[in-house]
C-alpha positions in Angstrom: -3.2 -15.8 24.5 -3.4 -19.5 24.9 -4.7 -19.3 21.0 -1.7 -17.7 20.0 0.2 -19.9 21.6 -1.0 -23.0 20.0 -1.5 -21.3 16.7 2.4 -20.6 17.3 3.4 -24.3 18.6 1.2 -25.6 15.4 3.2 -23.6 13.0 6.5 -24.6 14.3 5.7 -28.1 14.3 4.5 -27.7 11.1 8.3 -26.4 9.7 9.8 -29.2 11.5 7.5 -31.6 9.4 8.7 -29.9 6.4 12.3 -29.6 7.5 13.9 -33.3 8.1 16.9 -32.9 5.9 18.2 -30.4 3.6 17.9 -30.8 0.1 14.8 -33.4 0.6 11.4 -33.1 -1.0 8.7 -32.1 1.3 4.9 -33.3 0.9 2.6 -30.0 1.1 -1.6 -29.7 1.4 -2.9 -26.7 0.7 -4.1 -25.9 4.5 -0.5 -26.5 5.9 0.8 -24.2 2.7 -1.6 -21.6 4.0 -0.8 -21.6 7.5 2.7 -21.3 7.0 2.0 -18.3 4.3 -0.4 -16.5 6.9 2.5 -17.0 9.5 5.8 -16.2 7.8 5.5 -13.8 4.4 6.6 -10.5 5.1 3.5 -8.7 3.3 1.5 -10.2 6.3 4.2 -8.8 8.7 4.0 -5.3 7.4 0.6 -5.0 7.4 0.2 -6.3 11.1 2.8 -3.0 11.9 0.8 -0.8 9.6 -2.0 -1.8 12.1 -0.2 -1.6 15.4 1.3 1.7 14.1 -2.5 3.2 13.6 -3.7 1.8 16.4 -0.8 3.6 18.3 -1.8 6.6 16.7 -5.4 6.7 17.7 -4.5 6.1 21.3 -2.3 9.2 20.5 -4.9 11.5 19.3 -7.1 10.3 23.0 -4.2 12.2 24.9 -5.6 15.8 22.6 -8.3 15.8 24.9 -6.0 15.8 28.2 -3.9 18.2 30.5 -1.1 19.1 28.3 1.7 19.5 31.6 5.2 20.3 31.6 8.3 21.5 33.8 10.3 24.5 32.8 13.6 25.7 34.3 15.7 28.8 33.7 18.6 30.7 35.0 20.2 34.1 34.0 22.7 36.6 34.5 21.8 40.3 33.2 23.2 43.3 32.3 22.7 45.1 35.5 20.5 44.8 38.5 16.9 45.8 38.2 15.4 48.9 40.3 14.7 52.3 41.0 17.5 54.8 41.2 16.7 57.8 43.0 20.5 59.6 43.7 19.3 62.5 41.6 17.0 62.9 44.2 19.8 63.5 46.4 20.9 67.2 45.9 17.1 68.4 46.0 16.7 66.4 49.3 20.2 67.8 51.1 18.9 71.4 50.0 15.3 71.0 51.0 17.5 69.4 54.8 19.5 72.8 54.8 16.8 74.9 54.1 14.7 73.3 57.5 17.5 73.4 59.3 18.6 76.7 58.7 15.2 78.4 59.1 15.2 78.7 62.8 12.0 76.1 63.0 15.0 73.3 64.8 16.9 74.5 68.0 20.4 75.6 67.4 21.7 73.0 69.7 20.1 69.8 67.8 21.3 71.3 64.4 24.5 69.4 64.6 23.6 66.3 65.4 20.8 66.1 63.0 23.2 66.4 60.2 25.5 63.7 61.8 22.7 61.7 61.0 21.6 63.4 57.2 25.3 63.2 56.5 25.6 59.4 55.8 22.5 58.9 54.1 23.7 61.9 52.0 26.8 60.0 51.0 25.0 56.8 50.4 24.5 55.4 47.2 20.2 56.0 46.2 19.6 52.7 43.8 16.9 50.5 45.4 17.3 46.8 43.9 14.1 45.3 43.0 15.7 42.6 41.0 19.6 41.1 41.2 21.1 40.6 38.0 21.7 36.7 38.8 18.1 34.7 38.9 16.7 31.3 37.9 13.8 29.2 38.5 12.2 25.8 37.8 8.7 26.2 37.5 5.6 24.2 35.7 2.7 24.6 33.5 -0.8 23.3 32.7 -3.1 23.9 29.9 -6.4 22.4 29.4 -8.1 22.7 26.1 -11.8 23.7 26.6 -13.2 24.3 23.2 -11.2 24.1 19.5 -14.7 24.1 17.5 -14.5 20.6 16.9 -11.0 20.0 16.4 -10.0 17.3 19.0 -13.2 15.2 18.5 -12.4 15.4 14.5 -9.2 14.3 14.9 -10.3 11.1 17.4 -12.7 10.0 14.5 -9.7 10.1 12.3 -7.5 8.4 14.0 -10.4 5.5 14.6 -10.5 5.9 10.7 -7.2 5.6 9.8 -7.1 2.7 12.3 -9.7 1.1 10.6 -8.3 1.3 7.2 -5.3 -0.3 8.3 -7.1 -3.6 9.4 -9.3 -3.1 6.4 -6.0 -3.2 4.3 -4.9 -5.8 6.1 -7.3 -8.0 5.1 -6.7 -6.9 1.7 -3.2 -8.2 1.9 -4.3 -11.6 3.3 -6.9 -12.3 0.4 -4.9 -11.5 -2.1 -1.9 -14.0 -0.6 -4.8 -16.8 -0.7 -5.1 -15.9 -4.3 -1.3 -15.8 -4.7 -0.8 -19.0 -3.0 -3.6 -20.6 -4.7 -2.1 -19.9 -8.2 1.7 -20.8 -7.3 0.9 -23.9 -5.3 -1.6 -25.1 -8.1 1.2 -23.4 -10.7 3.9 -26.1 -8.9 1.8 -29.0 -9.4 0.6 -28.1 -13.0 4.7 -27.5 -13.7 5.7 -30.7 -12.1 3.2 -32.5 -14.0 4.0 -31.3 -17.1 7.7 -31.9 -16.2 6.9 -35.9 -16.0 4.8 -35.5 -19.5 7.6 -34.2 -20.9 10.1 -36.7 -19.4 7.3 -39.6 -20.0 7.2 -38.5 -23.8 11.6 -38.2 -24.2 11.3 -41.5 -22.9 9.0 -43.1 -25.4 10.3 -40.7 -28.2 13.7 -42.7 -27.3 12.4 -46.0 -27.4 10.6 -45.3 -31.1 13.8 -43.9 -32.0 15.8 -47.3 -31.1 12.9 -49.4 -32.7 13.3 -46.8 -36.2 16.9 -47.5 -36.3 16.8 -51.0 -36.1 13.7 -51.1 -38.6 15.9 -49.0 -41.1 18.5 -51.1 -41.1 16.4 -53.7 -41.7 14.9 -52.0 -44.4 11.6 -52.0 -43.0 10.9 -47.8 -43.0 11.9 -45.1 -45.0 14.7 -43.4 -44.4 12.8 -39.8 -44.2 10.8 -41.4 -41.3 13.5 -42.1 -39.0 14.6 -38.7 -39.6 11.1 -37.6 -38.6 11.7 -39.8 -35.3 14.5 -38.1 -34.4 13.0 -34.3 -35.1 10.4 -35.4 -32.7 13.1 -36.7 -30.2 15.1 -33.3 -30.8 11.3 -31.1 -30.0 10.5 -33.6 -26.9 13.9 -32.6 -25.4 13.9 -29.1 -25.8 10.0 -28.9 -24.3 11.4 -31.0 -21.4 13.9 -28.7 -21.0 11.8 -25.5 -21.0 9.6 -27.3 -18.0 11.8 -28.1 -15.9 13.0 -24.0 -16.0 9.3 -23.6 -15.3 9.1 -25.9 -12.7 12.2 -24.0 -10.9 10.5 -20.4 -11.2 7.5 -21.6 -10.0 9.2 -23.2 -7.2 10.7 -20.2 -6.0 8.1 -17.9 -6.4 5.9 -20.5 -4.0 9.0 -20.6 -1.8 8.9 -16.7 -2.2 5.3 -16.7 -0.5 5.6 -19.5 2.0 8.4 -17.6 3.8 10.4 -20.6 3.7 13.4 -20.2 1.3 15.3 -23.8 1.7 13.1 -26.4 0.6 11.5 -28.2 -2.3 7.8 -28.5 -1.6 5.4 -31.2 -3.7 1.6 -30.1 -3.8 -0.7 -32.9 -2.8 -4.1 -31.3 -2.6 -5.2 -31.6 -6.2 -6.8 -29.3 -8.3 -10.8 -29.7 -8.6 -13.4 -28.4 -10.0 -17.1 -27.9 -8.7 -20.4 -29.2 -10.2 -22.9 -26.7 -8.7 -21.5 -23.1 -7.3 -23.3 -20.3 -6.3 -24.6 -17.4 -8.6 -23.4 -14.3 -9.0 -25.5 -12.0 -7.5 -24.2 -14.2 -4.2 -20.7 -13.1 -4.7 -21.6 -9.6 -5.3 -23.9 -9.1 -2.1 -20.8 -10.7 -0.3 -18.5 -8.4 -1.8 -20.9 -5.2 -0.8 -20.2 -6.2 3.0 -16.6 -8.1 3.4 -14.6 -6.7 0.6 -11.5 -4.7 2.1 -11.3 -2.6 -1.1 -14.9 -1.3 -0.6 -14.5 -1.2 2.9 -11.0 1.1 2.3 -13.2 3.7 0.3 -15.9 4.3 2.3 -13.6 4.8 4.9 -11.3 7.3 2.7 -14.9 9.1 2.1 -16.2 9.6 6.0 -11.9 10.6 6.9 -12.7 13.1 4.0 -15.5 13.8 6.3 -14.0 14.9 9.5 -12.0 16.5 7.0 -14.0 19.2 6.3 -15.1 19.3 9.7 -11.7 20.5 10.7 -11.8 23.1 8.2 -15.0 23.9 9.7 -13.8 24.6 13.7 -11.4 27.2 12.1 -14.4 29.3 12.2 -14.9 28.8 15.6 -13.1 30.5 19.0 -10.3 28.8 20.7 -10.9 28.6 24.5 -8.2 27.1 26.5 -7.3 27.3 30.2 -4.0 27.6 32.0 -2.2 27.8 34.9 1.7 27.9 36.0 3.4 27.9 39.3 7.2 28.2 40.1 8.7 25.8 42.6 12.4 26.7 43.2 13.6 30.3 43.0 17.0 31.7 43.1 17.3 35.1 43.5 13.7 36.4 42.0 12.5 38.9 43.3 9.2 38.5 46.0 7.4 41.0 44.1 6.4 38.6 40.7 3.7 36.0 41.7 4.7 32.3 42.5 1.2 30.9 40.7 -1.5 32.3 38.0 -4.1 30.4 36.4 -6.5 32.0 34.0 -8.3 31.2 30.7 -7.4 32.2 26.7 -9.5 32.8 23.5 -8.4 33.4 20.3 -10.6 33.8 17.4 -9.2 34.4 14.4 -11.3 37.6 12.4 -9.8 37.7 8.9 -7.0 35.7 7.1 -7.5 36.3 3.8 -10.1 34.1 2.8 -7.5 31.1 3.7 -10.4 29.5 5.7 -13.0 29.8 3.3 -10.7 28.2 0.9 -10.3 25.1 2.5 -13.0 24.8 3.7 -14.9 24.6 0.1 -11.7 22.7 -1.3 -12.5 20.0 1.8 -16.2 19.5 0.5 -14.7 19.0 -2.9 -12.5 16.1 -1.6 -15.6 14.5 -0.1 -17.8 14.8 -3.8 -14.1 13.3 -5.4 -14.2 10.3 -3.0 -18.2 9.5 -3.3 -17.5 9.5 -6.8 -14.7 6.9 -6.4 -16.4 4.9 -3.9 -19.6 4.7 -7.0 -17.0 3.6 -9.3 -15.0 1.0 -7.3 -18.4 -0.6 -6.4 -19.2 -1.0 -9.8 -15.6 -2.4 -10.9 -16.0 -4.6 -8.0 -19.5 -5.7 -9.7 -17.8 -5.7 -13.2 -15.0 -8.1 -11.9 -17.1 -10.2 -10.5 -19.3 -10.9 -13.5 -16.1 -11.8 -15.0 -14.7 -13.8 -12.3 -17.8 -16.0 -12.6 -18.4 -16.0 -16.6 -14.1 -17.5 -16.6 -15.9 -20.3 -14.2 -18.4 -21.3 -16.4 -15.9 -21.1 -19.2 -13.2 -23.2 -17.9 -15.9 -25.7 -16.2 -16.9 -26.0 -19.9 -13.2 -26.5 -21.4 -12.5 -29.0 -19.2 -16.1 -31.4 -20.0 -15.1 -30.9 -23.5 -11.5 -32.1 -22.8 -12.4 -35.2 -20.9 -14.5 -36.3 -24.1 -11.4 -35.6 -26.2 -9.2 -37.2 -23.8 -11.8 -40.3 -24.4 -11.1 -40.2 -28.0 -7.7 -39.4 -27.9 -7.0 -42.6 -25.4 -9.0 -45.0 -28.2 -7.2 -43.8 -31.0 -3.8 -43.8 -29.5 -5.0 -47.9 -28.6 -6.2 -48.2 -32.2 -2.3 -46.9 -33.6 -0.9 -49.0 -30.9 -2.8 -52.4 -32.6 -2.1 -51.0 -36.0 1.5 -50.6 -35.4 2.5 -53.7 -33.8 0.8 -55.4 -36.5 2.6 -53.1 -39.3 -0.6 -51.3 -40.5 0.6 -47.6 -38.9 4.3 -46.5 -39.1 6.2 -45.1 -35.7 5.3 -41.6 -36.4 2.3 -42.3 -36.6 2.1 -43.9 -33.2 4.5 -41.2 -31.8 1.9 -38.9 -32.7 -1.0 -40.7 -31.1 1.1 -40.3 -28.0 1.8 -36.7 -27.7 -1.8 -35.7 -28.6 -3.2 -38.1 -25.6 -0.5 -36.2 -23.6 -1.3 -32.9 -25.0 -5.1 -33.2 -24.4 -4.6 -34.4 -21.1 -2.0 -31.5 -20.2 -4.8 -29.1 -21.6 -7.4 -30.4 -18.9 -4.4 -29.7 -15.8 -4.4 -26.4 -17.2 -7.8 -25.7 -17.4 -8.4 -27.2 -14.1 -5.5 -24.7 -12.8 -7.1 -21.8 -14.7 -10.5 -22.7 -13.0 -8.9 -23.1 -9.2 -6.9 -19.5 -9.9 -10.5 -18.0 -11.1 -12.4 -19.1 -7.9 -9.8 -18.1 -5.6 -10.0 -14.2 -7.4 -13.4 -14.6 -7.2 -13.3 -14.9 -3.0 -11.0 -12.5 -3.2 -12.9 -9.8 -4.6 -16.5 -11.2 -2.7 -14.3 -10.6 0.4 -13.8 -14.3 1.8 -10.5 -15.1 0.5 -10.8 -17.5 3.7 -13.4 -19.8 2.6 -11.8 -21.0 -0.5 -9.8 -24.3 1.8 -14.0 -24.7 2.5 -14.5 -25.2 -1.3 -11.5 -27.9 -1.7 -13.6 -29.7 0.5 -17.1 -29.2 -0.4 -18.6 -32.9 -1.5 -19.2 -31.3 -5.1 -15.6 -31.0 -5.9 -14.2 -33.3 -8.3 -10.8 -33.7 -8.3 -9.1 -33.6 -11.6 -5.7 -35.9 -12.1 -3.8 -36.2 -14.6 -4.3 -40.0 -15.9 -7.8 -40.1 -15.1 
């Protein structure tokens, strides 16, 4: 909790850092662009529900394996009372009376009053009421599940599965932000670079262009190679242009996975690359045991699983036991019992072969995900490979850049001489210029493409986490721009 806390207090400081007045840039490393993107994008908030949600749900399916207990209450007024009427028995009874005492077995003188006391049961009405019409009750019931071939214990597993897959998918969510981050933080600082090429190269177009006007006027250079100055001045505005646009999309899609919508961030960590990395059949054994796509699959394949071991407890008898008891009575009759408890099966004999059915189409699910998980295992292996061969690649590019950037420097030094000393025209200089920009522009960008390649290849080895651990490993070389 008290980790939490300060994770929380560090954040919050952290936005206040960034937030001293609207509409100001705000310095940003790549560890504090991280903690704010692991605290505030919404993917990370959805997946954290998706996990509370299944872990809700497998404390859910614990409850199968309890009392299942509830209240019931009733009232209602029928048609007519319930009981036993017996007034046909009446006319056979007064006959069978008269017969008695009219046979001479009773004394004359008791005659008379024994039929006072026939007479009014004679005349009374013969219904005996077992039931009244008006009734109700609130009662309560219990039923314990004692065997469902399987079923509850199936669906615990599954529920610890599906909980698992939601962390698992989780960390899927939080890699692949690292590698979104990675490539929109190192995408800001590649676009604001080439922003202050762009501007650096308008502004030496421009003073060319002031130098080719006065030199034609003075009859010093053609005509045509003004004209060329200010084709080139035309081209270095429109690129400017079109970089700053960059710049702003960019921007926003860092913004966009910061969380943080209202301010203008500048990238300070700078882009590097490593000397000496690991092979890799390192990534690969990494990327058996930590990554979340893997993981996913072979958890999809053992839910399949307890899949068909659901289908399979349909084969089996049902055994519950229950019990009821009725607390409050209006009206009901004492004859029905106030309690019963006893014990129910149900096995299930024929049903058409539905069981059967699923059961065979259940295996099949498990042989379609084994499959899968083969195949994602070896796309996994595939990526990799590829991950690492782009390393090498753009590790390569960017040794063969900074000899060109060596060559491209002299020569734009040798046009510099030449021109001041009227053995090179301007566009010729101009030239030296934009190809020392170019070439240097071409080494950001391969240094980017090398940053975004290492942080895809954590991502699919499964430690997405480490890559801040690589920025600062004593092997990385930082690559700038004017180097």
């Amino acid at each position: 909790m008290k980790k939490g806390i300060k994770t929380t207090i560090s954040v919050a400081a952290l936005f206040a850092a960034l937030t001293v007045s609207a509409g100001e840039e705000r310095t940003l490393s790549l560890d504090d662009a991280l903690s704010l993107t692991m605290a505030n994008n919404p993917a990370l908030r959805a997946a954290a529900c998706e996990e509370k949600a299944a872990e809700q749900e497998r404390r859910a399916a614990i409850g199968l394996r309890m009392p299942q207990i509830g209240v019931t209450g009733a009232y209602a007024y029928l048609g007519k009372d319930i009981g036993v009427d017996l007034n046909e028995m009446k006319g056979p009874a007064g006959d069978l009376a008269n017969k008695i005492l009219g046979s001479g077995l009773v004394p004359p003188e008791l005659v008379p009053s024994i039929q006072g006391l026939i007479a009014p049961l004679m005349g009374a009405d013969w219904f005996l009421k077992v039931q009244d019409r008006s009734l109700g009750f609130v009662g309560g019931q219990v039923t314990v599940p004692l065997f469902l071939g399987g079923k509850i214990n199936a669906a615990n597993r599954a529920a610890r599965i599906n909980s698992s897959t939601a962390r698992a998918a989780g960390a899927q969510t939080r890699n692949a932000l690292v590698s979104e981050l990675v490539e929109r933080y190192y995408g800001v600082a590649l676009a604001r670079q080439v922003v202050a090429v762009r501007q650096q190269v308008v502004d030496g177009v421009r003073r060319h262009l002031e130098d080719a006007v006065q030199l034609e006027k003075n009859g010093m250079i053609a005509h045509s190679e003004r004209l060329y100055v200010e084709f080139k001045m035309t081209e270095a505005e429109r690129e400017l242009a079109n970089a700053r646009l960059q710049l702003e999309t960019v921007t926003d899609a860092l913004r966009n996975t910061l969380g943080a919508q209202e301010s203008d961030f500048r990238p300070v960590t700078s882009m590097f690359v490593l000397t000496r990395i690991e092979d890799a059949a390192y990534y690969k054994e990494l990327a058996g045991r930590h990554n979340p796509l893997l993981e996913q699959v072979e958890l999809k394949r053992r839910l399949a699983v307890e899949g068909v071991r659901v289908q399979r407890a349909d084969f089996m008898p049902q055994i519950a036991a229950m019990g009821g008891a009725s607390f409050y009575n209006y009206q009901v009759t004492g004859i029905l019992p106030r309690w019963a408890v006893g014990v129910g099966v149900s096995f299930k004999i024929f049903d058409g072969l539905n069981r059967e059915y699923k059961y065979s189409a259940a295996k099949q699910t498990v042989r379609r995900v084994e499959a899968l998980q083969t195949k994602a295992g070896e796309d996994i292996g595939v990526l990799i490979e590829q991950l690492y061969n782009q390393l090498d690649n753009y590790a390569n590019q960017i040794a063969s850049i900074d000899a060109s950037i060596d060559f491209a420097d002299e020569y734009l030094k040798a046009k510099s001489t030449a021109f001041l000393e009227g053995m090179a025209s301007s566009s010729d200089l101009i030239d030296a210029e934009l190809n020392l920009a170019k070439v240097r522009t071409e080494r950001m960008q391969a240094a980017f493409n090398y940053d975004l390649a290492l942080a895809r290849l954590l991502e699919a080895a499964g430690i997405s986490d480490e890559f801040s651990g690589y920025v600062r490993r004593s092997d990385a070389r930082p690559i700038l721009f004017d180097e």
